[in-house]
OpenMM code with the backbone's topology and positions (N, CA, C; nanometers):
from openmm import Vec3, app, unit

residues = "UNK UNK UNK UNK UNK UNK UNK UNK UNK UNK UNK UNK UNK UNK UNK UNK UNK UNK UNK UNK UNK UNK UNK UNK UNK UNK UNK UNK UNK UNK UNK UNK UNK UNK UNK UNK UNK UNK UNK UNK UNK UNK UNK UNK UNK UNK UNK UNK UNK UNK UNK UNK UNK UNK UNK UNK UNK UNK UNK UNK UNK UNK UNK UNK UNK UNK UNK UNK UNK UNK UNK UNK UNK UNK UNK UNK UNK UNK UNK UNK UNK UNK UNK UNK UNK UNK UNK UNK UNK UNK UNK UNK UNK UNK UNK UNK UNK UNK UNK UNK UNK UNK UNK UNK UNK UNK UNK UNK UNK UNK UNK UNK UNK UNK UNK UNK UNK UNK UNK UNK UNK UNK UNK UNK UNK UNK UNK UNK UNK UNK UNK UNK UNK UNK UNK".split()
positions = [
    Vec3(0.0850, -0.1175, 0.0000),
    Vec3(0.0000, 0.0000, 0.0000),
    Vec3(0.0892, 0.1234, 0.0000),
    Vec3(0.0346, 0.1958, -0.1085),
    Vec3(0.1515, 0.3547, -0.1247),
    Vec3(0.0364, 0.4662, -0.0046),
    Vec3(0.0982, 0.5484, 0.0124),
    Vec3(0.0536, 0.6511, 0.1751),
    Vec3(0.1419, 0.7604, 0.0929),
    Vec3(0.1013, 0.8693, 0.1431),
    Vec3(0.1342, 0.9906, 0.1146),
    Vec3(0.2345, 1.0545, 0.2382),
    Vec3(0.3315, 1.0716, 0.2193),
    Vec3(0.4245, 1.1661, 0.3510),
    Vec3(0.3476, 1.2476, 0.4523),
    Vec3(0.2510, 1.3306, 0.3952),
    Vec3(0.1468, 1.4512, 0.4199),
    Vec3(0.0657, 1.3368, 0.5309),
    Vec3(0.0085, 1.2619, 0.4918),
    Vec3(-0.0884, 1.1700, 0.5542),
    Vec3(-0.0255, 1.1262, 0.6267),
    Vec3(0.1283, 1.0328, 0.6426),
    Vec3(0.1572, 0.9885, 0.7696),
    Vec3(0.2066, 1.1371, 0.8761),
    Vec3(0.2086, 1.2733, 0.8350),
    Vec3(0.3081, 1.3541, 0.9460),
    Vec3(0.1735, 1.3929, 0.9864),
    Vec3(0.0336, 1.3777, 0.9095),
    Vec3(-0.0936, 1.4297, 0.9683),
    Vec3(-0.1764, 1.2947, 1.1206),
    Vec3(-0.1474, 1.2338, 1.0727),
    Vec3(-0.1627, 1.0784, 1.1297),
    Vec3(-0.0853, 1.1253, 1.2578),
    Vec3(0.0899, 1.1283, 1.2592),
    Vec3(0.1487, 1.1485, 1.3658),
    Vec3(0.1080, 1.2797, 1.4771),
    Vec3(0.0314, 1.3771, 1.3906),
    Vec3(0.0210, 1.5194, 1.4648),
    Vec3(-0.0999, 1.4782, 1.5384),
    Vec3(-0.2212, 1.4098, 1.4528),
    Vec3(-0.3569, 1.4010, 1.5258),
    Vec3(-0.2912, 1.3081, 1.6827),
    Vec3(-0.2339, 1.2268, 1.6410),
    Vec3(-0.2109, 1.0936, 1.7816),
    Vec3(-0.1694, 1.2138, 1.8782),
    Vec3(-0.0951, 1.2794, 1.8357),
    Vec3(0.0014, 1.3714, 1.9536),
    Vec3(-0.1327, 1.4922, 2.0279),
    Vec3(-0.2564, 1.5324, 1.9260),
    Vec3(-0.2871, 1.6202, 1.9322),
    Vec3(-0.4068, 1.5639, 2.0361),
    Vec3(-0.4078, 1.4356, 2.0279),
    Vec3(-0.5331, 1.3662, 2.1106),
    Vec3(-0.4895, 1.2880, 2.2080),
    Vec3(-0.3426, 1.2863, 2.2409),
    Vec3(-0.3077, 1.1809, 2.3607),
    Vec3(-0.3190, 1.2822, 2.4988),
    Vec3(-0.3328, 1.2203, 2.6466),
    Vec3(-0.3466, 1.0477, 2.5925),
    Vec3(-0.4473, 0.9797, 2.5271),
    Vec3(-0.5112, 1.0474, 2.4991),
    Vec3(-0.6575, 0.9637, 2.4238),
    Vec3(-0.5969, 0.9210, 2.2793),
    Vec3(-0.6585, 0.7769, 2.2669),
    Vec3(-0.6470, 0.7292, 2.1458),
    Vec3(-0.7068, 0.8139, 2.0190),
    Vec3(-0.6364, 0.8612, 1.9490),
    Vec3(-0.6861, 0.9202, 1.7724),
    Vec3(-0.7173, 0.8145, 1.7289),
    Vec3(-0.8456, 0.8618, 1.6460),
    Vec3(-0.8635, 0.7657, 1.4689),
    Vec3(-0.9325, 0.8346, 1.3863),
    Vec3(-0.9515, 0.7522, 1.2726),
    Vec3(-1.0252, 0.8163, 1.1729),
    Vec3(-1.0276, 0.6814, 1.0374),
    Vec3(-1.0738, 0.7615, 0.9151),
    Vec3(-1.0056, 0.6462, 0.7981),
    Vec3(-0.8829, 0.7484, 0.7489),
    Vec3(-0.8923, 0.6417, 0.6626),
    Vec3(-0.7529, 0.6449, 0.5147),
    Vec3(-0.8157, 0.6454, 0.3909),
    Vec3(-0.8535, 0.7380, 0.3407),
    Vec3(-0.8719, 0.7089, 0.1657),
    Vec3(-0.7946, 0.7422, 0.0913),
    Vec3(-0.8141, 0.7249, -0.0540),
    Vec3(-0.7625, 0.7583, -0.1745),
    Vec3(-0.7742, 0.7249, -0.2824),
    Vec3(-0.7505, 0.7143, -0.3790),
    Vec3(-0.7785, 0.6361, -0.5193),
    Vec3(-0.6601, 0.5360, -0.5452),
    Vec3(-0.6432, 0.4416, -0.6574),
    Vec3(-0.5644, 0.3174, -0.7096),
    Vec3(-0.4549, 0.2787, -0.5871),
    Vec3(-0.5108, 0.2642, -0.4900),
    Vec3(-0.4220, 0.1903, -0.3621),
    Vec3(-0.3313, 0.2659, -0.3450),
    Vec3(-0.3360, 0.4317, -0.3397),
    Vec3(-0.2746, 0.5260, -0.2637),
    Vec3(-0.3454, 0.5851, -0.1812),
    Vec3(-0.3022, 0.6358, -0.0709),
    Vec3(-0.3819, 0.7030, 0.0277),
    Vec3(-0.3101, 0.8613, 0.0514),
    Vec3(-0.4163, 0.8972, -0.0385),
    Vec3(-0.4054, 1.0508, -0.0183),
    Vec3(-0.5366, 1.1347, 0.0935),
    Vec3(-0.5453, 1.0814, 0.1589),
    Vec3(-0.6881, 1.2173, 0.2314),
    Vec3(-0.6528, 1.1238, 0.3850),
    Vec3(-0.6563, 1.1889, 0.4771),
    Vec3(-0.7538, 1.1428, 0.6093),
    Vec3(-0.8453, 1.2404, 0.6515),
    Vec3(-0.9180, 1.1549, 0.7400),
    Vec3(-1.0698, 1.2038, 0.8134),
    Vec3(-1.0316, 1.1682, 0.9293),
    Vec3(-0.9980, 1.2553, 1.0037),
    Vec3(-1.0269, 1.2613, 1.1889),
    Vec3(-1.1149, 1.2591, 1.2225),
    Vec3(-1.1600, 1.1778, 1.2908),
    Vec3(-1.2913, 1.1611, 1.3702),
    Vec3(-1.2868, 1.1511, 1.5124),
    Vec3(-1.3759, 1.1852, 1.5916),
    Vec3(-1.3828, 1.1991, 1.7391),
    Vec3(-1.3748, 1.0388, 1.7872),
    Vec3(-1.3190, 1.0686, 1.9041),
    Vec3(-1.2939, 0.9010, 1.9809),
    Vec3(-1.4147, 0.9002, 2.0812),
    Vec3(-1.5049, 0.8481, 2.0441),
    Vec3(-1.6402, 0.8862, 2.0960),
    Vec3(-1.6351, 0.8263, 2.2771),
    Vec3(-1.5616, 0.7228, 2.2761),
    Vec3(-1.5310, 0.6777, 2.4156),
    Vec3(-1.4324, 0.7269, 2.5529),
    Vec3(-1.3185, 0.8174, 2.4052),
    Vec3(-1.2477, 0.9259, 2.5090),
    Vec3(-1.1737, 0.8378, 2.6274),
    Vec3(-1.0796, 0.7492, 2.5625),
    Vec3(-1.0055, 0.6445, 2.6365),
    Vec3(-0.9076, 0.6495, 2.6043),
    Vec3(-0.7931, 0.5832, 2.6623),
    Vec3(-0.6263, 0.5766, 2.6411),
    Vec3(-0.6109, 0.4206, 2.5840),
    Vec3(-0.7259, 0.3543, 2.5943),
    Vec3(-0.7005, 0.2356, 2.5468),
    Vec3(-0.8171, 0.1675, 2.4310),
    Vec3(-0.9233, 0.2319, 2.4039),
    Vec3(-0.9747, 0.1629, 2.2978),
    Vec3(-1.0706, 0.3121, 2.2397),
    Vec3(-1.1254, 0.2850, 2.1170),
    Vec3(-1.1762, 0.4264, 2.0790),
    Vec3(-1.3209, 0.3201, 1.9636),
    Vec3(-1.3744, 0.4232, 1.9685),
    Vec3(-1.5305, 0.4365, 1.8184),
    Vec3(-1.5539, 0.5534, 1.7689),
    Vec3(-1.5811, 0.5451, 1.6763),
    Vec3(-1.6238, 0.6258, 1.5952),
    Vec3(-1.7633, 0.7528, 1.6406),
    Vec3(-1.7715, 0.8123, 1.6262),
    Vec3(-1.8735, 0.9247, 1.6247),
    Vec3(-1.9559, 0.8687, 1.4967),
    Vec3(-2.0861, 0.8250, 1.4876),
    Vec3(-2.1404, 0.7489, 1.4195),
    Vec3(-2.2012, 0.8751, 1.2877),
    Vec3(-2.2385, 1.0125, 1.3256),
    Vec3(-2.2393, 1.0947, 1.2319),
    Vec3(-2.1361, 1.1474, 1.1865),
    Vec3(-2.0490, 1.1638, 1.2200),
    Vec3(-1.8464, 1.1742, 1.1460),
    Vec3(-1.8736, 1.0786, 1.0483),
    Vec3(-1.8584, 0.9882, 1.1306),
    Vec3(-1.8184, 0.8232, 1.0520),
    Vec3(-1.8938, 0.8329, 0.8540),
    Vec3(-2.0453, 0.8670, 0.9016),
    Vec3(-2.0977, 0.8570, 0.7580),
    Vec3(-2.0308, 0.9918, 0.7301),
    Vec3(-2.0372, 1.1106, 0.7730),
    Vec3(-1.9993, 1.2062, 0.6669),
    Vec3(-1.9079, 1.2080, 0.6013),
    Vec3(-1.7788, 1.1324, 0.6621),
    Vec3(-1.6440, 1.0631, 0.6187),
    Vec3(-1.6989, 1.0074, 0.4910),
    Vec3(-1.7431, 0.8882, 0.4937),
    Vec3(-1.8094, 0.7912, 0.4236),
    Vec3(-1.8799, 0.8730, 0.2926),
    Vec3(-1.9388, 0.9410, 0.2956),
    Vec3(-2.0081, 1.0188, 0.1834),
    Vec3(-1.9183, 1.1252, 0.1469),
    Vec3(-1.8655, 1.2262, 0.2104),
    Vec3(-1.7692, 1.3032, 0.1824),
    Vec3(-1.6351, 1.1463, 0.1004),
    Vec3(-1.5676, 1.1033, 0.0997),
    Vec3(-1.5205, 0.9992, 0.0163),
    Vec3(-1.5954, 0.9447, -0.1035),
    Vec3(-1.6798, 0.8953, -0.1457),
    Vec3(-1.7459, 0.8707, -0.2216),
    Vec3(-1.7944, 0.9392, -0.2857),
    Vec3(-1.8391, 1.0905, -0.2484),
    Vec3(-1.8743, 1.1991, -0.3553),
    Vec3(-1.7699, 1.2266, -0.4572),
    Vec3(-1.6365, 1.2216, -0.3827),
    Vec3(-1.5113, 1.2678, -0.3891),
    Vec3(-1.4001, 1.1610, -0.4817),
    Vec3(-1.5075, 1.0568, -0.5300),
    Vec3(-1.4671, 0.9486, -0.5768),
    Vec3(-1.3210, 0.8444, -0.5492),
    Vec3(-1.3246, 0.8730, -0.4263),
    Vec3(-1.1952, 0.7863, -0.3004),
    Vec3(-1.2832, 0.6816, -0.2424),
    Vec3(-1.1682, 0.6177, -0.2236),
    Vec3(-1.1973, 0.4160, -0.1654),
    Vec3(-1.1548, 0.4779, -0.0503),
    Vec3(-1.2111, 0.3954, 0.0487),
    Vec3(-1.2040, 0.4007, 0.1804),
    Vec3(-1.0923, 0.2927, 0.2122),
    Vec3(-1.0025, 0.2707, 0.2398),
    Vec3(-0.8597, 0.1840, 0.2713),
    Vec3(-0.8811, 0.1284, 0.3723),
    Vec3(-0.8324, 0.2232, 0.4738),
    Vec3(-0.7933, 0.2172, 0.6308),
    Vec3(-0.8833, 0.2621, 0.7115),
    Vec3(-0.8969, 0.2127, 0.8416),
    Vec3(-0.9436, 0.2491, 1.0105),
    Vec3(-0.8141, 0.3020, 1.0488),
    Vec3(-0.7576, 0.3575, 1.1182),
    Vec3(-0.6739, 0.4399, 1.2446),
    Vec3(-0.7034, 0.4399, 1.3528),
    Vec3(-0.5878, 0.4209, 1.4053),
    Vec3(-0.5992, 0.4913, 1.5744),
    Vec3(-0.4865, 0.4349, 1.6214),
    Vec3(-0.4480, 0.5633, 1.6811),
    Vec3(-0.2919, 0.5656, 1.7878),
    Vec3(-0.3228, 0.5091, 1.9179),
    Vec3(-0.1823, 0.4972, 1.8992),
    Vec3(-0.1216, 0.3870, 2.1013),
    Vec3(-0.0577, 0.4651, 2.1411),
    Vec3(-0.1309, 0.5886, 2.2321),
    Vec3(-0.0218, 0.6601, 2.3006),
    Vec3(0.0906, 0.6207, 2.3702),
    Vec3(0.0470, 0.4918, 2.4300),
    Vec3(0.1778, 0.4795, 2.5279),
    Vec3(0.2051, 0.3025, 2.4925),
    Vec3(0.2060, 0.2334, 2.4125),
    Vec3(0.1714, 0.1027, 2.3374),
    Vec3(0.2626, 0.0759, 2.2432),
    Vec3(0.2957, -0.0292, 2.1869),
    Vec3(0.3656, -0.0388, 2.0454),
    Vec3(0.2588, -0.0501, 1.9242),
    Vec3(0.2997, -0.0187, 1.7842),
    Vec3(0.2247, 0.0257, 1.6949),
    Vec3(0.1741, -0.1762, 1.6573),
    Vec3(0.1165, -0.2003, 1.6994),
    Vec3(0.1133, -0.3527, 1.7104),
    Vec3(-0.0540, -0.3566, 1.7502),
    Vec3(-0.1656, -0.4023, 1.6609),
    Vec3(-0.2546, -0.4843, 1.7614),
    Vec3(-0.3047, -0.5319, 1.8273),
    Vec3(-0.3681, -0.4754, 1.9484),
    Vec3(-0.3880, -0.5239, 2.0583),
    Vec3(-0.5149, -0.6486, 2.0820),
    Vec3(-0.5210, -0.7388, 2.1567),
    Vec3(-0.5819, -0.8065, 2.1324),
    Vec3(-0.7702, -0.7755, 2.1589),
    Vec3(-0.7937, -0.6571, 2.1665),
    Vec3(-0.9134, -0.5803, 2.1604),
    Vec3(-0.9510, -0.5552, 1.9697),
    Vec3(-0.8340, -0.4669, 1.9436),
    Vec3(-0.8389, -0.4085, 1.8370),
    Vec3(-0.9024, -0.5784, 1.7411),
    Vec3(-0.7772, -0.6740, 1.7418),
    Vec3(-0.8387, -0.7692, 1.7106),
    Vec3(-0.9420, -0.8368, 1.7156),
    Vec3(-1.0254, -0.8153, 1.8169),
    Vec3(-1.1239, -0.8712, 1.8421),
    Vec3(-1.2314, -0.8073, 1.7468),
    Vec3(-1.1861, -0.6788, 1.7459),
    Vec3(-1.3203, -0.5497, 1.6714),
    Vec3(-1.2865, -0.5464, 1.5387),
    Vec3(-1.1808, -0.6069, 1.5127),
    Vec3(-1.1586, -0.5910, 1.3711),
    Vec3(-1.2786, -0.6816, 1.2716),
    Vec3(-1.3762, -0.6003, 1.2334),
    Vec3(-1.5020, -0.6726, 1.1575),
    Vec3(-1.4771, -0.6486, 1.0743),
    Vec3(-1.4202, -0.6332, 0.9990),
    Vec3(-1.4305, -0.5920, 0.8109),
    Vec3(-1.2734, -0.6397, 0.7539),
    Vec3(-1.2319, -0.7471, 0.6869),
    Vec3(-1.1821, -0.8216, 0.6333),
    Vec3(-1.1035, -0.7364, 0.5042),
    Vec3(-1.1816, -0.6545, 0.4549),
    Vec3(-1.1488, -0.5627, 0.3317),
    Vec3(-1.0705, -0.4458, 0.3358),
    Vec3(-1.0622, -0.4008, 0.4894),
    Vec3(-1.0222, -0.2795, 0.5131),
    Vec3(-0.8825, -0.3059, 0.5959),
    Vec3(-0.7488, -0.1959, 0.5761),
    Vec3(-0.6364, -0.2282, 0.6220),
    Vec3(-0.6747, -0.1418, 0.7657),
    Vec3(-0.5814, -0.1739, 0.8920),
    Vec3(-0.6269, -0.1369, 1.0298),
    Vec3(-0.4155, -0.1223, 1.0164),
    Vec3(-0.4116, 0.0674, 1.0904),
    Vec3(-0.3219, 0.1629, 1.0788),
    Vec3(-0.3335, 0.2015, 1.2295),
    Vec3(-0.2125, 0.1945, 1.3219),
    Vec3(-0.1870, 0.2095, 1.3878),
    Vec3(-0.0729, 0.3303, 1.4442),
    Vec3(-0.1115, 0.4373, 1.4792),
    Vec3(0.0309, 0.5154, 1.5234),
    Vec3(0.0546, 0.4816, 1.6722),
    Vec3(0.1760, 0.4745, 1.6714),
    Vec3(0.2394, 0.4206, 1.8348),
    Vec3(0.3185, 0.5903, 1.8629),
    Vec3(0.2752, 0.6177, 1.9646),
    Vec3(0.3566, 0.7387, 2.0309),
    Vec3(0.4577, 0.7136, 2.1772),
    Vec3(0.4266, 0.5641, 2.1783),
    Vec3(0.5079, 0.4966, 2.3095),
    Vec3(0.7242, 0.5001, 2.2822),
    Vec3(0.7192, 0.5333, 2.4322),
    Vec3(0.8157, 0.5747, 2.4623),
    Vec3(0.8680, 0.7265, 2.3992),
    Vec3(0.8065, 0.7803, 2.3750),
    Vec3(0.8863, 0.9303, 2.2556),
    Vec3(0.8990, 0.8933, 2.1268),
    Vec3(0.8567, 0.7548, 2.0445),
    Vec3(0.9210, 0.7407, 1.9278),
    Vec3(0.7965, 0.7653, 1.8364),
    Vec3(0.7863, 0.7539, 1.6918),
    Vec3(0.6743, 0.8099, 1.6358),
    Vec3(0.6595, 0.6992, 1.5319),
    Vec3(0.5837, 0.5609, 1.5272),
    Vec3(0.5812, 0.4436, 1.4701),
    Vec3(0.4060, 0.4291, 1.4167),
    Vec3(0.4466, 0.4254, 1.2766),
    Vec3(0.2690, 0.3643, 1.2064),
    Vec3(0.3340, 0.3085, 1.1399),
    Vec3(0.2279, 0.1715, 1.1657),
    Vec3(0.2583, 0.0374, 1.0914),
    Vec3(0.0864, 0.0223, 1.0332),
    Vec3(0.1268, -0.0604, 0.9316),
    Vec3(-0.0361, -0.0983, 0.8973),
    Vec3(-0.0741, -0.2444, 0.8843),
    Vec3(-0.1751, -0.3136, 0.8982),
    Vec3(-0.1865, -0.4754, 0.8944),
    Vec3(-0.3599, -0.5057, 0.8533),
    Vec3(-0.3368, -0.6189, 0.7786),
    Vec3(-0.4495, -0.6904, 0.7600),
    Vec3(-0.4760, -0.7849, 0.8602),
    Vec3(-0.6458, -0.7978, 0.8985),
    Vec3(-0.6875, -0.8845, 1.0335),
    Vec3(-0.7747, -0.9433, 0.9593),
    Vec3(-0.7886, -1.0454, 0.9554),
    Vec3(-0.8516, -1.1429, 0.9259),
    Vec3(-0.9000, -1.2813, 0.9634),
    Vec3(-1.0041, -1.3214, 1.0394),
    Vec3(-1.0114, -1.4675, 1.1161),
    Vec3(-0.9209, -1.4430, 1.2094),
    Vec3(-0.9394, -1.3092, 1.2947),
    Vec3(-0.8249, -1.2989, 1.3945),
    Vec3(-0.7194, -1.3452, 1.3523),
    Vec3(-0.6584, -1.3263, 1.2479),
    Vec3(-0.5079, -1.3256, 1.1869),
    Vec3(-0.4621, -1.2026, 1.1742),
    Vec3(-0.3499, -1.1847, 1.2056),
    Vec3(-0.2685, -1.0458, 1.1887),
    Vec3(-0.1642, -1.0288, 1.0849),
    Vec3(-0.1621, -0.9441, 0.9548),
    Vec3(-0.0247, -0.9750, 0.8770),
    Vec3(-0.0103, -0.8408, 0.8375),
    Vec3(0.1050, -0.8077, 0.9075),
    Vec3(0.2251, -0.7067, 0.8438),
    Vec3(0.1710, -0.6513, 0.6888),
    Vec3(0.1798, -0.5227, 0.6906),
    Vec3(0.1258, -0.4845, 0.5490),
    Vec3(0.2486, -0.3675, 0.5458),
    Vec3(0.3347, -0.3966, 0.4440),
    Vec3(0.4128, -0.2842, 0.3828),
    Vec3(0.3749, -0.1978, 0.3645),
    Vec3(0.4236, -0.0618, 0.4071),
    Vec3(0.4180, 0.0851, 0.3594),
    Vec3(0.5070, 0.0942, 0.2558),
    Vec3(0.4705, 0.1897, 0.1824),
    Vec3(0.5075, 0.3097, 0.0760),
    Vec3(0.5627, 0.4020, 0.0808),
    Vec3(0.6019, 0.5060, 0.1399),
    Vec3(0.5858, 0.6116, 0.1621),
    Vec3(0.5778, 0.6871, 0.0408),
    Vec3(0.5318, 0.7827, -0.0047),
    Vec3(0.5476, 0.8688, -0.1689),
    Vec3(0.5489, 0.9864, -0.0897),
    Vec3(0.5777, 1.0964, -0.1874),
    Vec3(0.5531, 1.2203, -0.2236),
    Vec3(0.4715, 1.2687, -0.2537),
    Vec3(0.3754, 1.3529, -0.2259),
    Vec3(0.2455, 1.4046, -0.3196),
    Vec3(0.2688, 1.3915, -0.4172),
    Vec3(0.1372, 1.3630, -0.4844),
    Vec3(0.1718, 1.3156, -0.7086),
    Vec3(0.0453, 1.3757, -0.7073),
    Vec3(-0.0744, 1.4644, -0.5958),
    Vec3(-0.1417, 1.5542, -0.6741),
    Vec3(-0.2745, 1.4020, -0.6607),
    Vec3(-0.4169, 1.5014, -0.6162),
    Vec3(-0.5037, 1.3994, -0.6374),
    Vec3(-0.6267, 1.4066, -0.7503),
] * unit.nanometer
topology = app.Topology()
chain = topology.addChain("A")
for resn in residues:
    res = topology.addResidue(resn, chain)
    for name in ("N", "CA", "C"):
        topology.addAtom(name, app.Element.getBySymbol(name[0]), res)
């Protein structure tokens, strides 16, 4: 999966801008690049698990699709955690189709990894990093 530079230093600012509370949001973009995020409120306002704001969530959702962007990724940072899956996240992981993006802000270091969950399986998903190429 290719990611945009812009999108991961925006990714890293929201985690920082919402800890300790867990950040999320999605990931869209077009042909398996991810150019856009959507911050969305952590409706539970926890250091350890987060949901969606269920009217964000669709306006995300329609704002993308007007906008003719695939929806990729879920998000959400580990303030104080490794950028790794927790066995919650796993548990909630319902959608098979969608990659699950993690920023880790644990210990001072600044780590997003991304992974496919599947049948409670976890697998490592390569980043990209690019340059803006303009959407």
């Amino acid at each position: 999966m290719k990611i945009e530079k812009q999108i991961i230093e925006q990714l890293i600012a929201h985690a920082k801008k919402e800890a300790p509370l867990e950040a999320c949001g999605y990931l869209a973009g077009r042909d398996h690049v991810i150019t856009v995020s959507y911050e969305l409120t952590n409706q539970d306002q926890s250091s350890e698990h987060f949901s969606f704001d269920p009217k964000e969530q669709f306006s995300a959702v329609k704002d993308a699709r007007q906008k003719g962007f695939e929806i990729y990724a879920v998000y959400h940072s580990h303030p104080a955690s490794p950028a790794r899956p927790s066995a919650e996240d796993i548990k909630l992981a319902y959608d098979p189709d969608i990659l699950y993006f993690i920023v880790s802000l644990a210990s001072g270091r600044e780590d997003v990894r991304a992974f496919e969950i599947k049948n409670k399986q976890v697998e490592s998903v390569n980043l990209e990093v690019i340059h803006h190429e303009g959407v």
